[in-house]
C-alpha positions in Angstrom: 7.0 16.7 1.6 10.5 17.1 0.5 13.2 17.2 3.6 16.5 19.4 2.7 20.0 20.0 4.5 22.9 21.9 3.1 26.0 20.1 4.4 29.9 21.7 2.9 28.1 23.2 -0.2 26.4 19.7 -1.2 22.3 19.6 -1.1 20.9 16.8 0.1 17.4 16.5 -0.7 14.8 13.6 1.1 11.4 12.5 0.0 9.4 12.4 3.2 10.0 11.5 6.4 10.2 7.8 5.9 13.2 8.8 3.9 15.0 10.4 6.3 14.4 7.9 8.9 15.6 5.1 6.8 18.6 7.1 5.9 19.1 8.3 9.4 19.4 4.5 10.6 22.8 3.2 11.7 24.0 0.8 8.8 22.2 -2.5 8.8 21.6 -5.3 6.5 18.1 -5.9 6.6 17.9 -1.5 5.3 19.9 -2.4 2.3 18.2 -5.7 1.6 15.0 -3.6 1.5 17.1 -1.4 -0.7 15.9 2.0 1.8 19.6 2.1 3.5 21.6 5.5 3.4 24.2 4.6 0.5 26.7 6.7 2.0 28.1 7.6 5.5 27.9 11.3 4.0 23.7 10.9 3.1 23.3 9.1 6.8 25.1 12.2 8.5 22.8 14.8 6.3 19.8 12.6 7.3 20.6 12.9 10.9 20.9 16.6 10.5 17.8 16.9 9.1 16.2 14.6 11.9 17.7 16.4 14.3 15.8 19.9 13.4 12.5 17.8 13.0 9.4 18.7 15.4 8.8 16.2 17.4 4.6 17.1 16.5 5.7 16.3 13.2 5.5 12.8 13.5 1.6 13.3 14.9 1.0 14.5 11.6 3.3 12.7 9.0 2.2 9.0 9.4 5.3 6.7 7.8 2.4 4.3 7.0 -1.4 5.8 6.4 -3.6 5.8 9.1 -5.8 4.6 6.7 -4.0 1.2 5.5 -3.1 0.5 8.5 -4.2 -0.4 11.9 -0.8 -0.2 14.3 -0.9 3.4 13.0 -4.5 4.1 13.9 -3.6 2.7 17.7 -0.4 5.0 17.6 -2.6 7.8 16.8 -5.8 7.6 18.6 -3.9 6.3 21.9 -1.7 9.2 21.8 -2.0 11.1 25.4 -1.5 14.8 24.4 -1.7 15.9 27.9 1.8 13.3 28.9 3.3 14.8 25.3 3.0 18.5 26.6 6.5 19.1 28.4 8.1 18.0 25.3 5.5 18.6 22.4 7.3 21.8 21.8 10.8 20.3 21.1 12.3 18.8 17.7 14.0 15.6 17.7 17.2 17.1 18.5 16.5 19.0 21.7 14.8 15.7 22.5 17.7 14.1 22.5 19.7 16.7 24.5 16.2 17.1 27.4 16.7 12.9 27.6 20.2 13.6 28.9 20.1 16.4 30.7 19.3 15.6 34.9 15.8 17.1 34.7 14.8 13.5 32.2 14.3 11.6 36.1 12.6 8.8 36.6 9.6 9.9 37.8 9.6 12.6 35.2 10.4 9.7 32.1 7.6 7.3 33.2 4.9 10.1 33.0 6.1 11.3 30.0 6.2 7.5 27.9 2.4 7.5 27.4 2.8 10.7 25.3 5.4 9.3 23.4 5.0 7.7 20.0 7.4 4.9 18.4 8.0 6.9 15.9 9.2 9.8 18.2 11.7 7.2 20.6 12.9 5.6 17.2 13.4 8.8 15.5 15.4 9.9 18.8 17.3 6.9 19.3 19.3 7.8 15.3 21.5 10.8 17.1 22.3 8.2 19.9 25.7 7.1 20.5 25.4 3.9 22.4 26.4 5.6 25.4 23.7 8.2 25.3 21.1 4.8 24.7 22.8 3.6 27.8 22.5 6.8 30.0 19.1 7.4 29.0 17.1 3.8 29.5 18.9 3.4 32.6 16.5 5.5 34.1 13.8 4.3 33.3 12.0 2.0 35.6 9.0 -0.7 34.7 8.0 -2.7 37.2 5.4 -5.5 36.5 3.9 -8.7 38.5 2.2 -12.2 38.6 3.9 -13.8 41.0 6.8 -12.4 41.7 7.9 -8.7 41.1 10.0 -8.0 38.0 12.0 -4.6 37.1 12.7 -3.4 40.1 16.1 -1.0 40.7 19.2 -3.4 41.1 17.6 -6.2 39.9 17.7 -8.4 37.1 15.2 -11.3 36.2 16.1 -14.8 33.8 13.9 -16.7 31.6 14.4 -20.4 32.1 14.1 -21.7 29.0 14.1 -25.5 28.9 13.2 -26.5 25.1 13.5 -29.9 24.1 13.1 -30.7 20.0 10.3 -33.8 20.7 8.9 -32.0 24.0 10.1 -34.9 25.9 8.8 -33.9 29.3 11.6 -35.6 31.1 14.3 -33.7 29.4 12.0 -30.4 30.1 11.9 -31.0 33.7 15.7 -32.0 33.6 16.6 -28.4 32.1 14.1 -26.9 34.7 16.3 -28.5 37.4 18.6 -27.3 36.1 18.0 -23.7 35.9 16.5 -23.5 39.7 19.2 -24.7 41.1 21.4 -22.4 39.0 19.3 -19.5 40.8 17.5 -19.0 37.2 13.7 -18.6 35.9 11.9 -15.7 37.8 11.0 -13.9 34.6 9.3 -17.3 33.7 10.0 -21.1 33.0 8.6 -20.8 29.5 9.2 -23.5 27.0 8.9 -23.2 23.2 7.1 -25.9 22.0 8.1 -28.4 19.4 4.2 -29.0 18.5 1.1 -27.5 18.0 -0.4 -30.2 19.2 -3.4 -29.3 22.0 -3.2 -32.5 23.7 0.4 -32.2 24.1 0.7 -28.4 24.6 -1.6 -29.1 27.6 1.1 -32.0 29.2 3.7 -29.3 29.2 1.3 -26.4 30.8 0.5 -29.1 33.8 3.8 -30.2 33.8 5.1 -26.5 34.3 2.4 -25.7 36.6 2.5 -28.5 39.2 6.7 -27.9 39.1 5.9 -24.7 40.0 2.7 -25.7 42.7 4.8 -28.6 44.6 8.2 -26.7 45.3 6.1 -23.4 46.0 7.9 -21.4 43.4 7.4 -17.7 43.1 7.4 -17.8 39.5 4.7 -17.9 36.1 5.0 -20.7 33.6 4.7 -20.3 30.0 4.4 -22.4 26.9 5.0 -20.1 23.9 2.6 -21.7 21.3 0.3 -19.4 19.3 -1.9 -17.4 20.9 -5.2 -18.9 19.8 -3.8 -22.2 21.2 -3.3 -20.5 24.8 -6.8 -19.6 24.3 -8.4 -23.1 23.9 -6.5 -23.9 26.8 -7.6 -22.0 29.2 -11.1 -23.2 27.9 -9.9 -26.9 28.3 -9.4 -26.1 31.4 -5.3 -25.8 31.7 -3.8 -24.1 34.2 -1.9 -20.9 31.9 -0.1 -18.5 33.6 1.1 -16.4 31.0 -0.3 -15.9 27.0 2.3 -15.6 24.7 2.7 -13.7 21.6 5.0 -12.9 18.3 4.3 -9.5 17.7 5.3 -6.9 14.9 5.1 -2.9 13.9 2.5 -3.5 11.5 -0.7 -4.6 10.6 0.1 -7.2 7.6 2.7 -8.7 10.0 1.1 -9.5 12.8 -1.7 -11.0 10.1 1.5 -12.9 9.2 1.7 -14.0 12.3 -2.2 -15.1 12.3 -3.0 -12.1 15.4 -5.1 -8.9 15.9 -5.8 -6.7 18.1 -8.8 -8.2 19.3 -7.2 -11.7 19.6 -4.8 -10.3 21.9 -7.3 -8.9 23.8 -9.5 -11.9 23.8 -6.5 -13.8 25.1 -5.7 -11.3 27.6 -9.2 -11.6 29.3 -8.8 -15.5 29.4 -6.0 -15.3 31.0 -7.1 -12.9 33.3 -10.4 -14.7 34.1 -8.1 -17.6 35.6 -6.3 -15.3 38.5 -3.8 -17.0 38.7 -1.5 -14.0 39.8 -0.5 -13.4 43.8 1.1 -10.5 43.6 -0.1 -8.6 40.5 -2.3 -9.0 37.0 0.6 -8.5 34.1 -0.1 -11.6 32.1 1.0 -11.1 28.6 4.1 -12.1 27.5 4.9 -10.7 23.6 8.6 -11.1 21.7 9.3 -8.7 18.8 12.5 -8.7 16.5 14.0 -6.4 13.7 13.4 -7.6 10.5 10.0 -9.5 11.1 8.0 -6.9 9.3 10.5 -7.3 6.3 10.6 -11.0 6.4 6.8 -10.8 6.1 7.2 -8.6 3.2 5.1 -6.0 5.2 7.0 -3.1 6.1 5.8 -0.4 3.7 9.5 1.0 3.1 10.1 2.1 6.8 13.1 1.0 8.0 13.5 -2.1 10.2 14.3 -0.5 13.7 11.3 2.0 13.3 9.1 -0.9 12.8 10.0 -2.9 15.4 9.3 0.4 17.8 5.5 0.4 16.8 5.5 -3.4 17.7 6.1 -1.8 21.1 2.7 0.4 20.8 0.9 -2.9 20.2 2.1 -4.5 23.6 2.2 -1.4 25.9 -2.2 -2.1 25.5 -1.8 -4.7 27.0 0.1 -4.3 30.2 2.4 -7.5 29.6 4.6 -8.8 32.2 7.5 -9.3 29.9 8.8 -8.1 26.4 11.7 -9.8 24.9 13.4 -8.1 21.9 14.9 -11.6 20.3 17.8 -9.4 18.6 19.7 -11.5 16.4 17.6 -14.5 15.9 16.2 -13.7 12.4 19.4 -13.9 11.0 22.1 -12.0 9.1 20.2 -11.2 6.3 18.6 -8.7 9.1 21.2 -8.2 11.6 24.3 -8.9 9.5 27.3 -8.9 12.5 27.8 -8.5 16.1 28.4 -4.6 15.7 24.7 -4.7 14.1 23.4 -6.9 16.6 25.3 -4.9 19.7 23.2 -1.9 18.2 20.0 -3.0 17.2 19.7 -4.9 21.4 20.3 -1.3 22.6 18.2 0.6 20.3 15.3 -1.9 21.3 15.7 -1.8 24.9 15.8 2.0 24.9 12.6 2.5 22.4 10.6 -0.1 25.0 12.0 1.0 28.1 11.1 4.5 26.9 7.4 3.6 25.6 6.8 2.3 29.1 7.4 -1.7 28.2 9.0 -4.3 31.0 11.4 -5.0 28.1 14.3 -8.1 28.2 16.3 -8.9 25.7 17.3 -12.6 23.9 21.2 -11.7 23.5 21.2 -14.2 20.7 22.7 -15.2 17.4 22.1 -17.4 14.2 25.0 -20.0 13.3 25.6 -18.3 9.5 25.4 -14.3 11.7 29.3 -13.2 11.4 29.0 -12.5 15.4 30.2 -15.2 18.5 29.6 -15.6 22.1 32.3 -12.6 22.6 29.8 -10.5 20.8 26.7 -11.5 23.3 29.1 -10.9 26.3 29.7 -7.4 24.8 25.6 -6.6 24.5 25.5 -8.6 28.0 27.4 -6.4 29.6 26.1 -3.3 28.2 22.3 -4.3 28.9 23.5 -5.0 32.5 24.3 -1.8 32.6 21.7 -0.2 30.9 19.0 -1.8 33.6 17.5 -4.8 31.8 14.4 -6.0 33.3 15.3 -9.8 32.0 17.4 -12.1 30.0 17.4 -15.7 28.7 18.6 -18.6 30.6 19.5 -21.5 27.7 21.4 -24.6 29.3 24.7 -24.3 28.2 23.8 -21.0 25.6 22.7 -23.3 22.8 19.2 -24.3 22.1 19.1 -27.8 21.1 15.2 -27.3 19.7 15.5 -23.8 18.1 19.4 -23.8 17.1 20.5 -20.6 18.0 22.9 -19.5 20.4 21.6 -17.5 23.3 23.2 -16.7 26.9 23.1 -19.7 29.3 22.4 -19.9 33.7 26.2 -18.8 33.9 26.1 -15.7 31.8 23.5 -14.7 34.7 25.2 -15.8 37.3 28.8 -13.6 35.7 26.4 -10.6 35.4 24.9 -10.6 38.6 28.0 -10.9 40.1 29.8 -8.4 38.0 27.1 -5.2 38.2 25.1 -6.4 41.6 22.5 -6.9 40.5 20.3 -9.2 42.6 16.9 -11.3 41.4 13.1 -11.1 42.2 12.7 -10.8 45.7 10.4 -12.9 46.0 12.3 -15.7 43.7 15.3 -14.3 46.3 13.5 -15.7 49.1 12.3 -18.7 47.9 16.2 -19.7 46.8 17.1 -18.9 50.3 13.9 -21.1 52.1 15.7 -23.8 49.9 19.2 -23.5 50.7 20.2 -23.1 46.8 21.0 -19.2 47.3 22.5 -17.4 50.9 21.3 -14.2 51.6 23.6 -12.3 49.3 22.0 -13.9 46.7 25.0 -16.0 46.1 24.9 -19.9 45.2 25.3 -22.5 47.8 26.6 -26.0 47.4 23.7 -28.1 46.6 23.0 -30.2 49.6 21.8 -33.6 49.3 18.2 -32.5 50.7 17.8 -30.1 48.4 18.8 -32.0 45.3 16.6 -35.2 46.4 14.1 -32.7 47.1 13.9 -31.5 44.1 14.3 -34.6 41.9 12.0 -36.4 43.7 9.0 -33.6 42.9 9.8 -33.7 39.2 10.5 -37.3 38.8 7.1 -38.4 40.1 5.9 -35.6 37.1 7.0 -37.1 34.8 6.9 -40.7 35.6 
């Protein structure tokens, strides 16, 4: 049905709901590539108007893509937990927004509320956000998750070690794994990106990983992130997986891009669990989403980019991951065109997860060709610390040699703990302490000779 607002005697007049979504958007390259972008700041405003006064119910009723055609949409709408919903069912989008602000949105009240929430609902909200209000509202939200170690807790902030090498040479691997420990790095995960699909040599770097992590006692989870139907002939070979990963997306024809269903994803999730391999908890799916993947797949159906990447986030919430990593700007420009757009689209992801319930991170990132620099990724750096991020990446030096893109690096961690206090995994804390790399303030020792021999000696007999 036809959406309508009146706005200084001009009419402006909107198609359906997808419409005014699209046009509600903040201004982004991958809308106008799509060619569904507001063409003026004047239509964007009117959409948000109209947005505003929307029933939040509406969106349980208006489906942006059939529930027929597709099947993210049928999880949205057959998962949805009415009972959660009621506080808020009887609100529109814009009293949403002012309840998310207001003190009686605590915690406690937020995380009983986010399985009654819909993508649709948290994206739709997120439009009348200034990035302060994103901010103020997804810092009070709390996910904690745990394999073993214990991720998301208050005042804390957890680092992907990420130690890709572009031929998988396991001795530069384990190198960049030194590294990053004794930078106080990797207890979200030492997960590598693999150069090959290779089983036989997707199985060196699991074991490698694993018996790093076995012989210096680390309370951390390895992961190689190779396709999920890979991790699953692993674990059936025998490997020693900690965590399965996943590329996700918002709807059905892109996660069949991606070569992944629903029932893959389970299947792998079982596997995984069948090993327990966890100590301290059972979260062992690790997914990464992105805006634009839908488009870039040529399957997002008209609705806009950041709405689609929110339903991605009602595909991983089913499975009760341990980590979700928003890899903001990595698609490219064509997507995410500059650091304002990137800045925006990192805190609009963060918020629509953190509010659906998901451990989310974020890959503060950037493509060479992106007009956007390392000043930009300190900008969303800071404001993430701020906003309560669960994780980030740890790249050595910022730039990934294997998948050329510039991400933030053990030292961007080590500035942000220092700057907002914000300490790591306590169990990861202790373990730095037991090995004199970290004192009890969670601050960086001088690496002692012990420590460094130690430690070299346990990886170089790994990879002798």
């Amino acid at each position: 049905m036809p959406y309508r607002a009146a706005i200084a005697s001009q009419l402006y007049v909107f198609e359906d709901l997808k419409q005014v979504m699209a046009f509600a958007s903040p201004a982004r390259s991958g809308d106008y590539l799509a060619g569904i972008g507001a063409p003026t700041a004047q239509e964007r405003m009117a959409a948000r108007h109209v947005l505003a006064d929307v029933p939040l119910k509406q969106f349980l009723t208006e489906a942006l893509i059939p529930y027929e055609d597709d099947n993210i949409t049928r999880l949205i709408v057959d998962g949805h937990d009415a009972q959660a919903f009621a506080p808020v069912s009887h609100m529109t989008v814009g009293d949403f927004r002012n309840w998310l602000l207001s003190e009686q949105a605590t915690t406690e009240v937020l995380a009983l509320l986010a399985p009654g929430l819909t993508p649709e609902m948290v994206a739709a909200v997120s439009k009348l956000m200034r990035n302060q209000d994103l901010i103020a509202v997804v810092r009070k939200c709390r996910v904690v998750t745990r394999f073993r170690d214990t991720i998301g807790l208050e005042g804390r902030m957890s680092v992907r070690l990420q130690p890709n090498h572009p031929t998988d040479d396991l001795r530069g691997i384990a190198a960049s794994t030194l590294d990053g420990l004794l930078m106080g790095s990797g207890d979200a995960v030492i997960g590598v990106n693999p150069a090959s699909d290779s089983l036989p040599v997707l199985g060196d770097l699991v074991r490698m990983l694993d018996e790093i992590i076995q012989r210096l006692e680390i309370p951390t989870q390895s992961c190689v992130l190779t396709h999920v139907t890979n991790t699953i002939k692993l674990v059936q070979g025998g490997a020693p997986v900690d965590l399965v990963f996943q590329s996700i997306g918002g709807t059905e024809k892109t996660n069949l891009s991606f070569g992944v269903t629903p029932d893959i994803l389970q299947e792998a999730r079982e596997a995984a669990l069948s090993l327990g391999r966890g100590t301290v908890g059972d979260n062992v799916m690790y997914f990464e989403t992105g805006q634009g993947s839908a488009l870039s797949a040529d399957a997002s159906f008209g609705v806009d980019q950041q709405t689609c990447e929110a339903r991605a986030y009602a595909l991983a919430r089913r499975y009760k991951p341990l980590l979700v990593n928003t890899v903001v700007g990595f698609i490219g420009p064509e997507y995410l065109y500059d650091g304002k757009q990137i800045i925006r689209a990192g805190l609009e992801d963060f918020f629509c997860g953190k509010l659906l319930g998901l451990p989310m991170g974020c890959d503060i990132c950037y493509t060479n060709h992106a007009e956007a620099d390392q000043d930009d990724m300190d900008n969303l750096l800071v404001l993430l610390g701020a906003a309560g991020i669960n994780f980030i990446m740890g790249v050595p030096g910022a730039d990934d040699i294997m998948l050329n893109y510039q991400s933030t690096s053990f030292h961007d961690a080590l500035f942000l703990r220092e700057t907002m206090n914000l300490k790591r995994a306590p169990e990861f804390e202790t373990w730095l302490q037991r090995m004199k790399i970290a004192d009890a303030g969670g601050r960086l020792l001088p690496t002692s000779p012990d420590t460094l021999l130690n430690c070299m000696s346990a990886l170089k007999s790994l990879v002798a």
